[in-house]
MDTraj code that builds the backbone (N, CA, C; nanometers):
import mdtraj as md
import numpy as np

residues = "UNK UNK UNK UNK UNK UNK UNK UNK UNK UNK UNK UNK UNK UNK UNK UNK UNK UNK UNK UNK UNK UNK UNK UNK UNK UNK UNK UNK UNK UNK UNK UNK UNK UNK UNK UNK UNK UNK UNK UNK UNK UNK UNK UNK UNK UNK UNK UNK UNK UNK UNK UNK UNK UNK UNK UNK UNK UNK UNK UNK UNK UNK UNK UNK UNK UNK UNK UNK UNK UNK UNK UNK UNK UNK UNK UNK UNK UNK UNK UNK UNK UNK UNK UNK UNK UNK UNK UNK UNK UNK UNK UNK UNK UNK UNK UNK UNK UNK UNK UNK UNK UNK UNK UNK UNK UNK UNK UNK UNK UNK UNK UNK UNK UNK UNK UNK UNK UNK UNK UNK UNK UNK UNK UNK UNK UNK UNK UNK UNK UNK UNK UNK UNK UNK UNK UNK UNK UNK UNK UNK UNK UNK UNK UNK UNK UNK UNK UNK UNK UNK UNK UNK UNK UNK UNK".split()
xyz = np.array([
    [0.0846, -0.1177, 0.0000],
    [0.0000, 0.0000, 0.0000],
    [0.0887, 0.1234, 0.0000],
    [0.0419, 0.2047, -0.0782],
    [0.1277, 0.3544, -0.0917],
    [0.0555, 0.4219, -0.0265],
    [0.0990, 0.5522, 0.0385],
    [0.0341, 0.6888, 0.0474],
    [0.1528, 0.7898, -0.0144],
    [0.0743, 0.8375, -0.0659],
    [0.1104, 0.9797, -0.1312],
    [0.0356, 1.1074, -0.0933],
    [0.1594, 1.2161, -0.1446],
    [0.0319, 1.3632, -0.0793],
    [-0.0412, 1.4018, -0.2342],
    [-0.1339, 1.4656, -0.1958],
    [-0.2127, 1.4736, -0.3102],
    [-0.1718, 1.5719, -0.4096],
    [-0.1687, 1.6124, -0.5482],
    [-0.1409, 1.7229, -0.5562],
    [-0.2573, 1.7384, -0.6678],
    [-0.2775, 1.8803, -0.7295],
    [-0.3726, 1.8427, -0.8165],
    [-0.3976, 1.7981, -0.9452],
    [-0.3311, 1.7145, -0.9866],
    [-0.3471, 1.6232, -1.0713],
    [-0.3967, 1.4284, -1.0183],
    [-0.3845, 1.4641, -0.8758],
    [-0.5251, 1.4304, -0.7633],
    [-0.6588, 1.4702, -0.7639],
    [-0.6858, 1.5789, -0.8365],
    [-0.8468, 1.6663, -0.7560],
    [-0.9268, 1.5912, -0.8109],
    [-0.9476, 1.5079, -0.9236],
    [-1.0614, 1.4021, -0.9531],
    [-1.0826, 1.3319, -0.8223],
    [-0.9645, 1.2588, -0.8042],
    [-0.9738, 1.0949, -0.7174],
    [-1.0356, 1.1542, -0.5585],
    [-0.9625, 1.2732, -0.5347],
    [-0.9912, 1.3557, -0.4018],
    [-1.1311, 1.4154, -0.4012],
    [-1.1501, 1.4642, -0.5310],
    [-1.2916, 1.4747, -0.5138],
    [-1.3864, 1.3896, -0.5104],
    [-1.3835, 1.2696, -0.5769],
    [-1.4557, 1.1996, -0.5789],
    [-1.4899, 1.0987, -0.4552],
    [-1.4011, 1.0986, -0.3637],
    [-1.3701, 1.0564, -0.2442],
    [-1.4682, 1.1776, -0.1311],
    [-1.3985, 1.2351, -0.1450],
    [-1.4999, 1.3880, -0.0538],
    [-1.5984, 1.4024, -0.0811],
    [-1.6941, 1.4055, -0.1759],
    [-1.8108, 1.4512, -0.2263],
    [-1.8939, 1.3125, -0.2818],
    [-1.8450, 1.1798, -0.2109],
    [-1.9088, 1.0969, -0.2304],
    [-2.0632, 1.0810, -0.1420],
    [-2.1618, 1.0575, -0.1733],
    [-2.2642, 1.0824, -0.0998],
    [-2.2479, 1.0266, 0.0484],
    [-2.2032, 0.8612, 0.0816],
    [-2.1701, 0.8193, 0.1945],
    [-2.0919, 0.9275, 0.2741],
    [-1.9627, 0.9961, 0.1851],
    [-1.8404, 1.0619, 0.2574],
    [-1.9137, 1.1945, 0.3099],
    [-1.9899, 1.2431, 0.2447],
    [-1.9873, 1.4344, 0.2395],
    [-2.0436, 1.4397, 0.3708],
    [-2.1921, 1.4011, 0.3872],
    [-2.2765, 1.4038, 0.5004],
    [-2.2069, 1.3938, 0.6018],
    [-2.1337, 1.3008, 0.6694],
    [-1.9883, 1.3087, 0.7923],
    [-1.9201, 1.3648, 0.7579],
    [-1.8558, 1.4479, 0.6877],
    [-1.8003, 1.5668, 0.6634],
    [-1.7729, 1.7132, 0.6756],
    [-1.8916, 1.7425, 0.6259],
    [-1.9773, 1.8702, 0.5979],
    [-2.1060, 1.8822, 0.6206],
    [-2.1505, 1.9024, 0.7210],
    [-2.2558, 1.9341, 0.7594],
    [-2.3154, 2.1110, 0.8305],
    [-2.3857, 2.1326, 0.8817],
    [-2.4457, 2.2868, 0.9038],
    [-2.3601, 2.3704, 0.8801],
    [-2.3461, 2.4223, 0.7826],
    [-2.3105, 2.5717, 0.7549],
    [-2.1988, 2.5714, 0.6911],
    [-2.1902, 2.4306, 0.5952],
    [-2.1179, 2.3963, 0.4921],
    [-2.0866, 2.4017, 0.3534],
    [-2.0456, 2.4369, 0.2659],
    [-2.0462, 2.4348, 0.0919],
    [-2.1212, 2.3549, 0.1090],
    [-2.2773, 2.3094, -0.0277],
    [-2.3396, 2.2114, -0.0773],
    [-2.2481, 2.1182, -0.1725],
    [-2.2907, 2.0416, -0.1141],
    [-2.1917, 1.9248, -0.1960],
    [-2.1612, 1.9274, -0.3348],
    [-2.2525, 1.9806, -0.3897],
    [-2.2509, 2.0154, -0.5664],
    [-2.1823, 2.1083, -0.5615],
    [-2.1319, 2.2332, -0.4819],
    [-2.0201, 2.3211, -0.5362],
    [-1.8772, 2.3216, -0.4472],
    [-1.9009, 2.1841, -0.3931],
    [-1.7429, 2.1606, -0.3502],
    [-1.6733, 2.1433, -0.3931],
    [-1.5468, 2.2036, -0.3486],
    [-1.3934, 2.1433, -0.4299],
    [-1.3113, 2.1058, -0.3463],
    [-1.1988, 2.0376, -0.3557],
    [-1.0669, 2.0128, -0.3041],
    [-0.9884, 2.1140, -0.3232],
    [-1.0103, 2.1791, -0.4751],
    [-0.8949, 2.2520, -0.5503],
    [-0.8277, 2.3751, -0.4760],
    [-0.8768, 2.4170, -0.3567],
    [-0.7676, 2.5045, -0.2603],
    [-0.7314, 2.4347, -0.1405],
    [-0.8057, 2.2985, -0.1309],
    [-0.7140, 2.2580, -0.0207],
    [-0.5637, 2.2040, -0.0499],
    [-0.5607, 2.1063, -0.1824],
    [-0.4605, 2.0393, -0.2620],
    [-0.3738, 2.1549, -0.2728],
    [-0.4172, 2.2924, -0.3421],
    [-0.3438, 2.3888, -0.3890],
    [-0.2530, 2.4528, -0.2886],
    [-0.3296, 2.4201, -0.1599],
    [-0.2301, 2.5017, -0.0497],
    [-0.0805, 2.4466, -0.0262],
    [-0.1299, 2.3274, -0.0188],
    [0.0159, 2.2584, -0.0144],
    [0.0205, 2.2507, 0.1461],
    [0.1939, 2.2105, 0.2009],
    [0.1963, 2.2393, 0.3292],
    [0.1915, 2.3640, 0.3977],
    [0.2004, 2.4135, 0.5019],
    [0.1913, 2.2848, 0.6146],
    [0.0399, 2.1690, 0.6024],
    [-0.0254, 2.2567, 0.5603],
    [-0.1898, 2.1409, 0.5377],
    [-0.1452, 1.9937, 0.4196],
    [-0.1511, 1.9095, 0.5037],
    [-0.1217, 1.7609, 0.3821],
    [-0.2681, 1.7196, 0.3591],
    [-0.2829, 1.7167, 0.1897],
    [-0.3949, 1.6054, 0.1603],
    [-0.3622, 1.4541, 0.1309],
    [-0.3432, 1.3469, 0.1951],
    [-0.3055, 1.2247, 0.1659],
    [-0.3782, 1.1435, 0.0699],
    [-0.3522, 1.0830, 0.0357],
    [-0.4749, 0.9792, -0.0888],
    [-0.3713, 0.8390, -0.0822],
    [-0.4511, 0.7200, -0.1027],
    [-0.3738, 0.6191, -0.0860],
    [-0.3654, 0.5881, -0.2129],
    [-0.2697, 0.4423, -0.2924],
    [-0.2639, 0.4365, -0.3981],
    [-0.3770, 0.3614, -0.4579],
    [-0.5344, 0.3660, -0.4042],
    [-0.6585, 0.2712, -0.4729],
    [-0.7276, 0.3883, -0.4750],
    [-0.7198, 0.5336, -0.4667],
    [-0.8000, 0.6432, -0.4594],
    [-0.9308, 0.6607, -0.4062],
    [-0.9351, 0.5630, -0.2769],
    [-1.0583, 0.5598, -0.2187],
    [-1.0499, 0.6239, -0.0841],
    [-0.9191, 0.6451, -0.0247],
    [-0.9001, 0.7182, 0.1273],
    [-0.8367, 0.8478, 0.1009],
    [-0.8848, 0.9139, 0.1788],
    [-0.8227, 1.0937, 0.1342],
    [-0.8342, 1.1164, 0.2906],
    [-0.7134, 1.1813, 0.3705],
    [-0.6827, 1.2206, 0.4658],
    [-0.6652, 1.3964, 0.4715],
    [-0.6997, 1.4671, 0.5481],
    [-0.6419, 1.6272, 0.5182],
    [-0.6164, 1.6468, 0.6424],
    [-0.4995, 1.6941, 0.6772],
    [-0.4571, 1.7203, 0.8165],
    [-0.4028, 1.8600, 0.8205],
    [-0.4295, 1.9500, 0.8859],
    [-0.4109, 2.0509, 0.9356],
    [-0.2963, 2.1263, 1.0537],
    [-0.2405, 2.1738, 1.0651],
    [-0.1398, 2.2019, 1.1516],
    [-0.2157, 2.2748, 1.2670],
    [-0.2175, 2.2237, 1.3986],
    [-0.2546, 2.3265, 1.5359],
    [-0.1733, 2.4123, 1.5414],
    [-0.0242, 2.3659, 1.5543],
    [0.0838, 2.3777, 1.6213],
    [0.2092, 2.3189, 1.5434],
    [0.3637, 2.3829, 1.6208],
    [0.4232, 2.2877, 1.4954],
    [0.4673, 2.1666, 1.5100],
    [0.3956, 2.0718, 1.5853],
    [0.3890, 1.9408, 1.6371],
    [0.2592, 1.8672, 1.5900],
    [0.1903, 1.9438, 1.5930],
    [0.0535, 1.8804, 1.6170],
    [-0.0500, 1.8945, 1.5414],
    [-0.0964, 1.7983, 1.4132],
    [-0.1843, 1.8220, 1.3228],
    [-0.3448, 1.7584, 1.3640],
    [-0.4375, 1.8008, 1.2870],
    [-0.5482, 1.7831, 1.3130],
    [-0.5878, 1.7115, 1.2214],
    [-0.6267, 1.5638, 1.2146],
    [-0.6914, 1.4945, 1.0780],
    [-0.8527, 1.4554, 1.0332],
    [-0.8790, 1.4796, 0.9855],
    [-1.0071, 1.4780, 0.8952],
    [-1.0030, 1.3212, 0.7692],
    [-1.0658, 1.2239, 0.7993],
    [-1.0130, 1.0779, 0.7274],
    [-1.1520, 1.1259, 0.6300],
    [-1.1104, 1.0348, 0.5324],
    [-1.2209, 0.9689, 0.4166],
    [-1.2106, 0.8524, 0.3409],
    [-1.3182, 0.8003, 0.3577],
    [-1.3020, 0.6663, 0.2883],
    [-1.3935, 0.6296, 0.2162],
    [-1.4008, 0.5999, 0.1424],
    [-1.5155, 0.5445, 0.0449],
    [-1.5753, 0.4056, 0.0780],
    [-1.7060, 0.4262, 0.1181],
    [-1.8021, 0.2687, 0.1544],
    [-1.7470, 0.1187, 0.1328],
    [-1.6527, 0.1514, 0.0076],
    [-1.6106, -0.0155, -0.0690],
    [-1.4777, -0.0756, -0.0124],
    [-1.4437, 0.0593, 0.0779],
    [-1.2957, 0.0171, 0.1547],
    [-1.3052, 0.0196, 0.3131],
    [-1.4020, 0.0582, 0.3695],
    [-1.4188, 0.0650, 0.4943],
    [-1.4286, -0.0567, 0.5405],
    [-1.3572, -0.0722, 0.6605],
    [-1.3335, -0.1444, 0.7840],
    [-1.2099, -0.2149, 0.7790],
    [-1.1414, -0.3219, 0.7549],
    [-1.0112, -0.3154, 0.7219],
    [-0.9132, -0.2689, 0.6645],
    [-0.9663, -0.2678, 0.5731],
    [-0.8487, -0.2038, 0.4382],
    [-0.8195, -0.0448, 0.4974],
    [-0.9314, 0.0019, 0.5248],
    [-0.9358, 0.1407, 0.5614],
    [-0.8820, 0.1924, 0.6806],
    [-0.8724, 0.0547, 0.7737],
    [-0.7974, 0.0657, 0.8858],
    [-0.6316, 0.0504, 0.8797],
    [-0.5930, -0.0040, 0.7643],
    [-0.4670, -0.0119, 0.6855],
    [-0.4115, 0.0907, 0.6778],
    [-0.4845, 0.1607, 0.6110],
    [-0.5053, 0.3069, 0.5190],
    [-0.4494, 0.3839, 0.5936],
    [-0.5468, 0.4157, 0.7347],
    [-0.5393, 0.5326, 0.7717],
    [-0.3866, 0.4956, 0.8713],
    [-0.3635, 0.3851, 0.9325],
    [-0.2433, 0.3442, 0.9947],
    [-0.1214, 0.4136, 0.9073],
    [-0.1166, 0.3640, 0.7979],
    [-0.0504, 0.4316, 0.7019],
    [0.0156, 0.5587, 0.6459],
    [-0.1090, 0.6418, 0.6963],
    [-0.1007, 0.7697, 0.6886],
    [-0.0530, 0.8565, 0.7733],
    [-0.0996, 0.7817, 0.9043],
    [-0.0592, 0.8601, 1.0383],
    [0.0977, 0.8146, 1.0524],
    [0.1666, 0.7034, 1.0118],
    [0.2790, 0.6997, 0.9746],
    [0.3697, 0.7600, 0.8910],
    [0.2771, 0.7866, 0.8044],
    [0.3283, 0.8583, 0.6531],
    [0.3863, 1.0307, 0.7322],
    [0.2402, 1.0859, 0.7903],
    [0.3083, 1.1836, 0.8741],
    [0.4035, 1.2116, 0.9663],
    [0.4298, 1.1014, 1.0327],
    [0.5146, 1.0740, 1.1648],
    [0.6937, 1.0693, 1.0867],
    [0.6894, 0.9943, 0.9653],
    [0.7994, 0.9932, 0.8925],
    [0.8529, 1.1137, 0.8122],
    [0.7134, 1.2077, 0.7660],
    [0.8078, 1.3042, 0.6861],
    [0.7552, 1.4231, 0.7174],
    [0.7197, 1.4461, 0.8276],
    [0.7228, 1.5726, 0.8791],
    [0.6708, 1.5797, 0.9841],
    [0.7361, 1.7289, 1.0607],
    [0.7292, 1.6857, 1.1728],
    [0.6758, 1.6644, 1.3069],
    [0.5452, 1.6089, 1.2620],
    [0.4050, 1.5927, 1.3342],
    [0.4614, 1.4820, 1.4400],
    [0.4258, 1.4862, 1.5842],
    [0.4566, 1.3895, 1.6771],
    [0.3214, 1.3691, 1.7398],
    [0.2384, 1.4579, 1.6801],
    [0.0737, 1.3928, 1.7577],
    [-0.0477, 1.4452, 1.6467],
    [-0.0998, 1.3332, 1.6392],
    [-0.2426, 1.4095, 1.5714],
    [-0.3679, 1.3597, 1.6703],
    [-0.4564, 1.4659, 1.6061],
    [-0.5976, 1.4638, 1.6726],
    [-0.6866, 1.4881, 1.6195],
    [-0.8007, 1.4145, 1.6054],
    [-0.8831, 1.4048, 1.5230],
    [-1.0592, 1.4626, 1.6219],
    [-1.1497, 1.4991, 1.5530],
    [-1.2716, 1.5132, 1.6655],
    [-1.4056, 1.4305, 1.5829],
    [-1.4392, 1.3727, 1.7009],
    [-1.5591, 1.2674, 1.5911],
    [-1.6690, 1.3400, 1.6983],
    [-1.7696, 1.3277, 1.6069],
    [-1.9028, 1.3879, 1.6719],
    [-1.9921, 1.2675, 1.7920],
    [-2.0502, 1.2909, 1.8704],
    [-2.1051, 1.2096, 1.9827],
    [-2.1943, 1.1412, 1.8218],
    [-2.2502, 1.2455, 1.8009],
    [-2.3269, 1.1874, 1.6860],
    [-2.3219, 1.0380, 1.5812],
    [-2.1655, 1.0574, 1.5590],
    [-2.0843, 0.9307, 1.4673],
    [-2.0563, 0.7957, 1.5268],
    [-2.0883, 0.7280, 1.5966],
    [-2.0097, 0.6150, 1.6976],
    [-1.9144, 0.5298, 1.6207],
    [-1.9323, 0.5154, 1.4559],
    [-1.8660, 0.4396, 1.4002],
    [-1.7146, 0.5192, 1.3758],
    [-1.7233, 0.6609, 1.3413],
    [-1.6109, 0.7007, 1.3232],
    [-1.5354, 0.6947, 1.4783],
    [-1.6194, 0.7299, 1.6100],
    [-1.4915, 0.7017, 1.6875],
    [-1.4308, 0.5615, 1.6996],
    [-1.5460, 0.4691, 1.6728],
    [-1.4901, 0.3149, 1.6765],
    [-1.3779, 0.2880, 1.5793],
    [-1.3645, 0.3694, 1.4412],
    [-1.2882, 0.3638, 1.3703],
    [-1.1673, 0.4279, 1.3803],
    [-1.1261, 0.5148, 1.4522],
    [-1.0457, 0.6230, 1.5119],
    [-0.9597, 0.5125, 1.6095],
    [-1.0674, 0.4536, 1.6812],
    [-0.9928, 0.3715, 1.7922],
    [-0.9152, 0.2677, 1.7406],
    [-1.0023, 0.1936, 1.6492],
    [-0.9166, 0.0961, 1.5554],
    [-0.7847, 0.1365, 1.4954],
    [-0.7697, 0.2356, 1.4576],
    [-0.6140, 0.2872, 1.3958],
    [-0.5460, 0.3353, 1.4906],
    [-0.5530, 0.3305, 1.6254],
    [-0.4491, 0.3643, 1.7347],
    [-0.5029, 0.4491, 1.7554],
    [-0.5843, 0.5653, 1.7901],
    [-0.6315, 0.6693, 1.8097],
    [-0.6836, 0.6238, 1.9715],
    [-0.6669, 0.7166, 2.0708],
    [-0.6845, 0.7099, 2.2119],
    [-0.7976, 0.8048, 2.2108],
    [-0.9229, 0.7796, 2.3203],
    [-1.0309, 0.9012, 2.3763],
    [-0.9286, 0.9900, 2.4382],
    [-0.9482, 1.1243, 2.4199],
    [-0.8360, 1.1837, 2.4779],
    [-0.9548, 1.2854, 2.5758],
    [-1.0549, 1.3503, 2.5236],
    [-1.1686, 1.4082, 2.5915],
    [-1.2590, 1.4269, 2.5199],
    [-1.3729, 1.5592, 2.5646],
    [-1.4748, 1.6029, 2.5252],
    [-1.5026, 1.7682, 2.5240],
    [-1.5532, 1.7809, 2.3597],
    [-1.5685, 1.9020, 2.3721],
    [-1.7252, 1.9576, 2.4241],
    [-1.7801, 2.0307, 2.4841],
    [-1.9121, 2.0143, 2.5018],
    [-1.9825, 2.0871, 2.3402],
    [-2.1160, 2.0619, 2.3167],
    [-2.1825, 2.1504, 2.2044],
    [-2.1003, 2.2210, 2.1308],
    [-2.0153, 2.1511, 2.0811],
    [-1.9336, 2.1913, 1.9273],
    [-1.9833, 2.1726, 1.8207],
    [-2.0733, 2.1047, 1.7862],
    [-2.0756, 2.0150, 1.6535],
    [-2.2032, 2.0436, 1.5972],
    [-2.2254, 2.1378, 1.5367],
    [-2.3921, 2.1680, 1.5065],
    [-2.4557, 2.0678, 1.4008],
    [-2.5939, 2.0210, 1.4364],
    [-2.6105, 1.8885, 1.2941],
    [-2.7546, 1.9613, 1.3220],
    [-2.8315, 1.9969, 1.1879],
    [-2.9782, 2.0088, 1.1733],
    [-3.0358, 2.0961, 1.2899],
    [-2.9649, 2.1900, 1.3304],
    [-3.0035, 2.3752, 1.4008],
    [-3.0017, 2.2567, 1.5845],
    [-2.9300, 2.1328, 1.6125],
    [-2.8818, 2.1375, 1.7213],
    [-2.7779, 2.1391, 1.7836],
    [-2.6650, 2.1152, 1.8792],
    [-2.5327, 2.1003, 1.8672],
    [-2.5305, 2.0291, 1.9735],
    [-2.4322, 1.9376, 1.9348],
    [-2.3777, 1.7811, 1.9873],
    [-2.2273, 1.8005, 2.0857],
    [-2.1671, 1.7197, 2.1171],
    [-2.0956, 1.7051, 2.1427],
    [-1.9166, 1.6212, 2.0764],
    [-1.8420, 1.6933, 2.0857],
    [-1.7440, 1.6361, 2.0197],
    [-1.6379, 1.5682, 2.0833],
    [-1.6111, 1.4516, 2.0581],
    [-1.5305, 1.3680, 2.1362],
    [-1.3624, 1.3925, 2.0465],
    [-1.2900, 1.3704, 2.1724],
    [-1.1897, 1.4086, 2.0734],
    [-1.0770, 1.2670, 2.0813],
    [-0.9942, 1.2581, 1.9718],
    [-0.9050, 1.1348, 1.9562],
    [-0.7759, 1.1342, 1.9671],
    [-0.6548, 1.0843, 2.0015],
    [-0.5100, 1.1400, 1.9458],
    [-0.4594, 1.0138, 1.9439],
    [-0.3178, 1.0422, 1.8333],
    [-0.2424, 0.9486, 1.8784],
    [-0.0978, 1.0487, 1.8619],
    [0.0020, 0.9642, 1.9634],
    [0.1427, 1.0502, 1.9470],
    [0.2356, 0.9079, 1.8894],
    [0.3547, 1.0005, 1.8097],
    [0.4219, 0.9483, 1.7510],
    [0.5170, 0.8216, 1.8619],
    [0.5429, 0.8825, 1.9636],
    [0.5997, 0.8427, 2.0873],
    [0.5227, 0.7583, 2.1464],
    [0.4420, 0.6598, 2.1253],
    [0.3405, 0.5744, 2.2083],
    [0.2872, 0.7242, 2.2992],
])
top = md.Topology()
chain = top.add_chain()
for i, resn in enumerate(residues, 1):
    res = top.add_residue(resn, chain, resSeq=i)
    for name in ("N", "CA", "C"):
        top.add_atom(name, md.element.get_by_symbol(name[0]), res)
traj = md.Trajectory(xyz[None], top)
């Protein structure tokens, strides 16, 4: 399995990954671009410090964000036909991929109280409960709670 960073001669595979109907809805929700006028094309374009990852079957797209200059924030995607192992591959992969070439020693991810599968999936790739945000997460004019995930490069 490869990971690569995306660049845009990616923005098909990345888009098509992001704006997949399964993907968008856990994604983008209240007070989001409509899925019909989303793009990748300034996230890819930014380049670093923000990495867009894509694996080499163009079904997982990772975008991680910098907090700090240690500490990125990741956002996973996977497409329905790769989820649950493979995807747990994937994202292992990635969080490695970061740990190796730059110089991220912790990421953290936030899954909504809402999602149970994404934190179950979070947990599956090494990802630890680390806490809780209270009413972060607005879905359909209410707001939820956001659980948050990490893993460090350092155990």
């Amino acid at each position: 399995m490869m990971i690569r960073e995306a660049t845009l001669s990616d923005l098909g595979a990345v888009n098509h990954v992001l704006k997949h109907p399964a993907v968008y809805p856990q994604t983008m929700f209240d007070g989001k671009t409509p899925r019909e006028k989303f793009t990748a094309y300034g996230i890819i374009k930014q380049g670093p410090p923000v990495y867009t990852l894509i694996d080499d079957s163009d079904s997982f797209v990772a975008i991680l964000i910098p907090e700090n200059s240690i500490m990125w924030i990741a956002h996973d995607n996977a497409l329905p036909e790769i989820r649950g192992k493979k995807a747990i591959r994937i994202c292992k992969a990635m969080v490695q991929w970061m740990f190796d070439n730059t110089p991220c020693k912790k990421i953290i991810g936030y899954t909504p109280e809402t999602n149970k599968p994404a934190r179950l999936f979070a947990q599956l790739c090494g990802f630890k409960l680390e806490g809780r945000i209270k009413k972060a997460f607005p879905l359909n004019g209410e707001l939820y709670d956001l659980h948050v995930v990490g893993i460090c490069k350092e155990g």
